[in-house]
N, C-alpha and C positions, 0 to 999 in steps of 0.2 A: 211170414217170417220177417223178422227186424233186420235190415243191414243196413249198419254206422256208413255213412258216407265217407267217400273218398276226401282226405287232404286237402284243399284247395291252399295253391302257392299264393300267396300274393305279393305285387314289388311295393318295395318298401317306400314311402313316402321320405323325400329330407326335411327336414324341419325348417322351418323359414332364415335358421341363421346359417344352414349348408346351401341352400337354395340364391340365398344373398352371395355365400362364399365362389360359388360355382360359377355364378353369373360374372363377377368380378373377375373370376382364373381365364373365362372367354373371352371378357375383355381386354383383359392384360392382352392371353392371348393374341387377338387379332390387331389389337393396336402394334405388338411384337413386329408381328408380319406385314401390316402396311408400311410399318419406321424401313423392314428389312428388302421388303419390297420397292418402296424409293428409292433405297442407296444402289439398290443393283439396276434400277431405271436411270439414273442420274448417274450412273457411271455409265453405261450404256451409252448412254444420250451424250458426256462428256467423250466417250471414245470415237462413237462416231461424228462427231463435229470435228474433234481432231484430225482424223485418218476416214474421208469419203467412203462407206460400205461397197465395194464395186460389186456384190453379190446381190445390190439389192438393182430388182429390174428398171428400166426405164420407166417413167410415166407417160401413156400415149397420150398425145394432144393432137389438138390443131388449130393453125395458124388464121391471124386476120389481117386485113392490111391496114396502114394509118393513115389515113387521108388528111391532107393540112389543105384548107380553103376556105372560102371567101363565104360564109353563110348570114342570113338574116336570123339573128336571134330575136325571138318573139319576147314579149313581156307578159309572163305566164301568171295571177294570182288570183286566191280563193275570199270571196266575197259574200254579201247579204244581199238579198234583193229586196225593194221596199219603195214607198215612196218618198219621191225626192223631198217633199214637206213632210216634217213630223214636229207634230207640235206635244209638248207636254205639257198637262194641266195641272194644276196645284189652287189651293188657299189661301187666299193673303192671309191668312191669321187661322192660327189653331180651333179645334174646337171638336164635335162629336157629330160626325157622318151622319145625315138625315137619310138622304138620299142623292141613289145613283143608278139614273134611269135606262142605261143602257151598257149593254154588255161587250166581248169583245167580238171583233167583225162586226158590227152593227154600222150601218150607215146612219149619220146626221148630217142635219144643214144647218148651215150657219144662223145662228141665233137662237140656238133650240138651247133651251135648258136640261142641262143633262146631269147636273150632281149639285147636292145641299148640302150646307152646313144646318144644325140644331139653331134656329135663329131667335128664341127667345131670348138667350144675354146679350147678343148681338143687338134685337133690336131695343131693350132697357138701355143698354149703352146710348142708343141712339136719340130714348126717348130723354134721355138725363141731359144728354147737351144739345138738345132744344130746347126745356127747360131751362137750362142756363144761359142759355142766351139769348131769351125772352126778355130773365130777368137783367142780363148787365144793359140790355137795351132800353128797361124800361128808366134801369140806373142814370144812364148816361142822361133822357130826357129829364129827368127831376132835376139833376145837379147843372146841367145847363143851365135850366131855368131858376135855379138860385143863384148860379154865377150871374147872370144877368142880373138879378137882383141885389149883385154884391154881398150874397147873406154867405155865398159858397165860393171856396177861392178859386185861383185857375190848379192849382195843385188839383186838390178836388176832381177838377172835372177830369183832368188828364188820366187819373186815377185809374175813374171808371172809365174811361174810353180805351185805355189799353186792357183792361177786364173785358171790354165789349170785343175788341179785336182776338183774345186768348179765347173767349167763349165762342167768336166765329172760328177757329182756329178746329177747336175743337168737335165743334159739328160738322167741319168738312171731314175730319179724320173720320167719325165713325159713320159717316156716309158712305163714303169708300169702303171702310172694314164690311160696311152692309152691302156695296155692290158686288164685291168679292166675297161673300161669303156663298155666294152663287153661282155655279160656273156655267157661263155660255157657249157654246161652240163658233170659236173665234171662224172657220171657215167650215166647209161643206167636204166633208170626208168619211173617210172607215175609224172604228176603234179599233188600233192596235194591240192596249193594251190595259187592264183596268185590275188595278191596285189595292182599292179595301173595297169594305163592303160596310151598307149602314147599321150603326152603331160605334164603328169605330174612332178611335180616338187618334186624329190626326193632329199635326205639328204646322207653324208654318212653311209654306213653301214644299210640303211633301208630296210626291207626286201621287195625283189619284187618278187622271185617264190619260193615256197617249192617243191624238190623233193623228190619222195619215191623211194629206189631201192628196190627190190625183191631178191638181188643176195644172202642177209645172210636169205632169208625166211618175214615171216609174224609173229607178235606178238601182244598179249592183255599185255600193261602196266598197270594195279594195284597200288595201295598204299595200304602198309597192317600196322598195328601197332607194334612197337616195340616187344611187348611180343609175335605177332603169327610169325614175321619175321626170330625169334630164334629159332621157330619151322620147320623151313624150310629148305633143301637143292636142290641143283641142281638135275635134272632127277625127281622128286619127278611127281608123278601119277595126272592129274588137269580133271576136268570136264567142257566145256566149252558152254555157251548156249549163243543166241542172242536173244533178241525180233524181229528182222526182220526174223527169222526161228523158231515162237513157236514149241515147243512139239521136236526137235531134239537138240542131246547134243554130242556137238565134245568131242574127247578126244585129248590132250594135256598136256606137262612138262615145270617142270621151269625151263626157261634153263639162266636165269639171276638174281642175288639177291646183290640188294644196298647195297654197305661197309659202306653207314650211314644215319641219316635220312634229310629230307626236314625242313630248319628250319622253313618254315611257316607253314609247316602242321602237322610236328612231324614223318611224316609217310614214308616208307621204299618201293623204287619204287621194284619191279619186274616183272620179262618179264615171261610172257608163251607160247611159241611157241605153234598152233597151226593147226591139223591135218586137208584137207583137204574142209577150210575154203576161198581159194584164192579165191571166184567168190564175198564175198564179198567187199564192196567195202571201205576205210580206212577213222578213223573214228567211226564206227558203235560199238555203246554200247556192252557191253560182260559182263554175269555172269562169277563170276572163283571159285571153289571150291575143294580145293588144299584138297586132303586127307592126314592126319598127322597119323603114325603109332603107336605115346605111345598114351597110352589110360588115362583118367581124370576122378577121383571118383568125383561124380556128384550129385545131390538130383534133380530130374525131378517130374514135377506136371505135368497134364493136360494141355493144352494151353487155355482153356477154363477157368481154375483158377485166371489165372494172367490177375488183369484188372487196369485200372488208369497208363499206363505205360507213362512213363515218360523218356524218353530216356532210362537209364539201370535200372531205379528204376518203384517199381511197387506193389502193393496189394494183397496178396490173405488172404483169411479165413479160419479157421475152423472153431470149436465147438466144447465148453465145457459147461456140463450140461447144452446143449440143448438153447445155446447162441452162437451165431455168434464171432468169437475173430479175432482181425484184427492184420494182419502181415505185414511189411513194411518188404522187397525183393531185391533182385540185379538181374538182367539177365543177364545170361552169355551168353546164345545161345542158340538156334529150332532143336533140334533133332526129327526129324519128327511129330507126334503129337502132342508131350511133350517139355517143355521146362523147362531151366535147371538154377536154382536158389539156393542163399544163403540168409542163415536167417530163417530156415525153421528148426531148429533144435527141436528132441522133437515131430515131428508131424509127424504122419500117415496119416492122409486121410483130405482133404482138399475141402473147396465147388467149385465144375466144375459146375453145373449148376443152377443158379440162384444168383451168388456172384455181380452181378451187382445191385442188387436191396437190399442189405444188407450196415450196417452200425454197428461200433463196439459196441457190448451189444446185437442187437437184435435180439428175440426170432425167433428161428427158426424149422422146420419138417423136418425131412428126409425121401423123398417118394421114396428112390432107384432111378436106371436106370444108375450111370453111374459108371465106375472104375478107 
């Protein structure tokens, strides 16, 4: 027996220009209620700045104390480790990489031939002006000997004798262009660093190998700022740590300090030779923490005090009659827990825990626990 199927409802589809209209009416919509939602915030927010909410509860904190004294502030900066020689090689004169016999890390010794230039136009150059100055030589002996003979004037001879000097001139140039189209290894060191490879088409003066000698040691270069640079002398006592050796710390001196600054950066290069660091390898990131012997009266808060920092600038609080009071700060520097700030004058004990959740005016607890 046949039976016709039941009805099936279906929902209706909107066509793409209800589906456009709809989407629009939600937007209005919600846009509506964010506009409506601000002003009831922003009034809010105007009321209670006006008129202190006293319903709203206290903030519990606690306190730390300010200590103002006499500390050595160290000379903290982040550096490269490498050797103290680094030489870089280049081409007196352009031309097409033949070869470049050795790679980066590789040791050589001095006098080893380690990269070419393509030397065939180099040496035609060379072979052209000794030909030419075979011939202003052989110039110069003929018209002598007609000047002698009076058949040749002294013009004449002067002629070719500066011809003969131009044509010396010129075979010393491309002697040179041929000595340096070869590069040597000026001392006994590591490849740092190595630039093309042959075939390529180099310029002059472009660098193709960096070498590192070891012979004056190894050193971490630094840039420190003017005012801790003046804190500084040679031999001076350094602490030196790498992220590639967490948890151990070389000891190391300064044994180099810039006679002026970098004008792009402002800042004062220095070397610190380093004790018993050669295995690693150049290059490799370095802490350096120069200890400085006069000591600097100081105002130290908590580290947990100072929040909102901003490069040297930064927040902390107290409390007066049982109100949060807010302090704009400078950071000078982290003396182990504590850190060392101005602007802070006038204040004993400051909030360490809980100053994150504070804002200037509001009522605040003190439930003990810190100093």
């Amino acid at each position: 027996m046949h039976t016709n199927p039941l009805p099936v409802r279906r929902r209706a589809v909107p066509s793409s220009s209800v589906r456009l209209a709809m989407t629009a009416a939600r937007r209005s919509a919600a846009t509506l209620f964010a506009a409506s939602l601000s002003l009831v915030l922003t009034a809010c927010s105007e009321s209670a700045d006006a008129t202190p909410d006293t319903t709203i509860p206290p903030v519990p904190v606690a306190l730390g104390d300010v200590r103002r004294e006499s500390v050595t502030r160290p000379v903290v900066a982040t550096g490269v480790f490498g050797p103290k020689d680094e030489v870089s090689l280049s081409f007196k004169i352009g031309g097409i990489v033949s070869r470049v016999s050795v790679d980066e890390g590789a040791s050589v010794q001095r006098g080893t031939v380690i990269a070419s230039l393509d030397l065939r136009e180099i040496d035609a150059q060379l072979t052209k002006a000794r030909i030419g100055l075979q011939k202003a030589t052989r110039d110069v002996v003929r018209v002598r000997a007609l000047q002698a003979d009076s058949v040749a004037t002294l013009a004449q001879l002067q002629d070719t004798e500066s011809a003969l000097a131009a044509a010396q001139a010129d075979m010393d140039a491309a002697t040179v262009n041929r000595e340096y189209a070869v590069i040597t290894a000026p001392v006994s060191g590591r490849v740092l660093r190595r630039r093309v490879q042959p075939g390529a088409l180099v310029s002059s003066g472009q660098e193709v190998l960096t070498l590192g000698s070891d012979a004056r040691g190894r050193v971490v270069r630094v840039g420190v700022p003017d005012r801790d640079a003046v804190r500084l002398s040679l031999n001076q006592r350094a602490e030196v740590s790498f992220d590639a050796m967490p948890g151990r710390t070389f000891i190391g001196r300064v044994s180099q300090r810039g006679a002026s600054t970098d004008p792009r950066t402002g800042m004062v290069s220095i070397e610190v030779s380093v004790d018993g660091a050669d295995a690693l390898p150049a290059g490799t990131v370095a802490r350096v923490s120069i200890a400085v012997p006069s000591a600097t009266d100081v105002t130290l808060v908590p580290a947990a005090a100072v929040i909102e920092a901003d490069g040297d600038s930064a927040t902390v609080y107290s409390i007066r009659d049982g109100r949060a009071v807010r302090h704009s700060v400078r950071v000078l520097f982290i003396s182990g827990d504590r850190i060392a700030v101005q602007g802070l004058d006038n204040v004993s004990r400051v909030v360490s825990d809980g100053a994150a959740y504070l804002r200037d005016g509001a009522a605040v607890r003190d439930v003990g626990g810190a100093r």
